[in-house]
N, C-alpha and C positions, 0 to 999 in steps of 0.2 A: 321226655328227656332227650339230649343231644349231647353228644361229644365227637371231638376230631383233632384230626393228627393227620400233618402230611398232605396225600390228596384224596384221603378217604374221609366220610362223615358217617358218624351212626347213629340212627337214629330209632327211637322206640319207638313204636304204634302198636298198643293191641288194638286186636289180637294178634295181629301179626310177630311181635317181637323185637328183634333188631331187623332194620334196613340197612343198608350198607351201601354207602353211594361213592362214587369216584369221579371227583371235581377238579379230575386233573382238567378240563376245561370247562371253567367256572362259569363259562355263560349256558353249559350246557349240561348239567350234574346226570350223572347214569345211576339208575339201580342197577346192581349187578351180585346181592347178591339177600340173602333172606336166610337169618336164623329163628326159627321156630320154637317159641318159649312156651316151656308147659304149662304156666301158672301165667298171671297179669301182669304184663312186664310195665316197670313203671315209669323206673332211671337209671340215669348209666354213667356212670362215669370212667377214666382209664390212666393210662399207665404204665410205664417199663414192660410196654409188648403186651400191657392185659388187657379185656373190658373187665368191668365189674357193673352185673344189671342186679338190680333191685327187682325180684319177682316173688308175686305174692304168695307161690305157690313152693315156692322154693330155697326163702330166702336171699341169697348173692352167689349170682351165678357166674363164676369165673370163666374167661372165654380165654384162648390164646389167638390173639391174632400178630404168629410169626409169617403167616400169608396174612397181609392186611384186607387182599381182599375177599378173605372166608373165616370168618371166625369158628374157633371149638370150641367146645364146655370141654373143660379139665376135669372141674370141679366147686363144690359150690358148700356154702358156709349157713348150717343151719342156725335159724332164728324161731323164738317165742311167736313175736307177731309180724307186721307185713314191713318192708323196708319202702322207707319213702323217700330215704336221698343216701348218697353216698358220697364221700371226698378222702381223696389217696394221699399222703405225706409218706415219702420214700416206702418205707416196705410197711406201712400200716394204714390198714381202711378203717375208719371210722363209719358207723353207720345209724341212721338215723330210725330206730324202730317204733315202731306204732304203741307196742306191748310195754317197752321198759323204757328207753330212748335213748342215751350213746351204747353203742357199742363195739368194742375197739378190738381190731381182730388183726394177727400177725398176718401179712399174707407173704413173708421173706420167701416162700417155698410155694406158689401159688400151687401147685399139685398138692399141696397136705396145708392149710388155713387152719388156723385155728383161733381161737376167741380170747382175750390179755383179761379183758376189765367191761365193766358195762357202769353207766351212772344213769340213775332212775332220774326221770323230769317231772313236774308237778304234772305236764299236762301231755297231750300227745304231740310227740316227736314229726316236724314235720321236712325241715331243711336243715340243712349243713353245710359248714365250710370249715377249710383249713388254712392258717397262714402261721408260717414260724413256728411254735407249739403251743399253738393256741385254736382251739375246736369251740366255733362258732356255732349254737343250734336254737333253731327258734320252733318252738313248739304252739301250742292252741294257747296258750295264756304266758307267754314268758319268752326273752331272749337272752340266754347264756351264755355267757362265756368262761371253758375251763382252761386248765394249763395240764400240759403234759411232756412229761420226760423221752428221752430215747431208750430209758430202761423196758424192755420186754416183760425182765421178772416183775416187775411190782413193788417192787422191794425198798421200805424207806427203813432210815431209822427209828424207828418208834421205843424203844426198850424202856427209855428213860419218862417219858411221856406219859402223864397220868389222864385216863380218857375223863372227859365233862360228864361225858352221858350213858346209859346203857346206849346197846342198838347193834343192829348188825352195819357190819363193814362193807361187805361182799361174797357172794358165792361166785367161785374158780373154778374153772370154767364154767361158763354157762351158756348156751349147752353145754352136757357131758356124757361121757361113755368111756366105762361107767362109774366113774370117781369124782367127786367136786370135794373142793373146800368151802366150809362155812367160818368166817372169820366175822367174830363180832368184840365189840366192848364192853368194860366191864369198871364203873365208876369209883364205887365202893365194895365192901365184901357183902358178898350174898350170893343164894341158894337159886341157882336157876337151873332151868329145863328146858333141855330142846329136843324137840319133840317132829317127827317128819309126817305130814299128811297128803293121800292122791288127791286128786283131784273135786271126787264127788265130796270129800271132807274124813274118808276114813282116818283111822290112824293106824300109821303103819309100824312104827317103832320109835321108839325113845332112845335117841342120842348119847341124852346123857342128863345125869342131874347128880349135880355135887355144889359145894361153896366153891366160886371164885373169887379171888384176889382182882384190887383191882390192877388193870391192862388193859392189853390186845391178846385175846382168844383168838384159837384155830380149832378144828375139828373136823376129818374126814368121813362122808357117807361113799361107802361103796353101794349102786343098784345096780349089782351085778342081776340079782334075783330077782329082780322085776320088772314091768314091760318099760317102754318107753310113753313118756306123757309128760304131764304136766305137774309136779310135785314144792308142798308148803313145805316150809322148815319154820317151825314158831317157836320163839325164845320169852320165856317167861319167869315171872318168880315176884312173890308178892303180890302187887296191883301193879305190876308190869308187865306187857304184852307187847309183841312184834311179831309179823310175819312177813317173809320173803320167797320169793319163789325160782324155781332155777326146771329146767325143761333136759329132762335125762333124752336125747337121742341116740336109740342103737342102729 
């Protein structure tokens, strides 16, 4: 990965990291300077004074470079699986993940990032682009294109809107620590069950189980009480199953 601004270029190598070159005389580019990434750094893209690297160990590791030519980690934006591209549209990164595949993260406050929405790809996530509101991702079997708003909250009207299908919507944030929302639909009336499991398949606790109406459901899990991992939320009832997964980080 490569990006640049000005008379700096950065450039990823692992294991090295970021390189950091200065082309203020372009027949003659300098190293001058080497950030050290802990995990496999892969890509990088940037923006209003940031890097944003793609590391596999870590995430997206947010750098400040108010010295263009020394980058810092601020801070950094945990992810389910590895990040394999990134693209910046004003104060929101989109990121291209291995595990689920968009992932759209506030970064207005690059010290505190935090995660809007995520949309799952059939296949794995491999590039990204942005242009106007419109997020470009081409995964192992498919080339998508979605639209999106300048809303942060998420927030449409749905109230009136009768859902087609059962299914889950989205879990909010995701990661979390330690609250997510589970928001799914609900076609017709009937008896469903959401049920949360770790990892290895146990079952941890049952959400909830009542008739709903049909809509748009919500539903808050607090893991205050328990480690950080990997955890299912499966919504069922009848001959109807789904599962989704959302990654509590403390």
């Amino acid at each position: 990965g490569i990006w640049g601004e000005g008379d700096f270029v950065y450039l990823v190598s692992y294991p090295n990291g970021i390189l950091t070159f200065d082309i203020t005389d372009r027949s003659a580019p300098e190293l001058i300077d080497v950030y050290t990434s802990p995990g496999e750094a892969f890509n990088i893209t940037g923006g209003n004074g940031y890097l944003y690297l793609c590391d596999s160990g870590g995430g997206i590791r947010i750098l400040s470079i108010a010295n263009p030519s020394h980058p810092v980690n601020i801070s950094t934006i945990g992810l389910i699986g590895y990040p394999n591209d990134a693209a910046l549209s004003d104060t929101l990164l989109f990121i291209a993940d291995d595990s689920t595949g968009v992932v759209a993260a506030s970064v207005a406050d690059p010290q505190a990032p935090y995660i809007i929405d995520t949309y799952y790809s059939p296949g794995i996530a491999k590039g990204i682009a942005v242009r106007d509101n419109l997020v470009c991702l081409g995964d192992e079997t498919s080339f998508i294109v979605l639209a999106f708003t300048d809303d942060p909250t998420g927030i449409d009207d749905r109230e009136s809107i009768i859902p087609e299908a059962f299914g889950f919507e989205k879990v909010y944030p995701n990661p979390f620590n330690p609250q997510t929302s589970i928001e799914f639909t609900v076609s017709t009336p009937a008896v469903l069950s959401l049920d949360v499991y770790d990892i290895v398949g146990r079952h941890i606790e049952c959400l909830l189980k009542s008739e709903f109406e049909p809509g748009f459901h919500k539903v808050i899990w607090d893991g205050a009480e328990y480690p950080s991992g990997i955890y299912f939320f499966r919504l069922s009832g009848g001959e109807y199953s789904e599962t989704i997964r959302a990654a509590l980080l403390k």
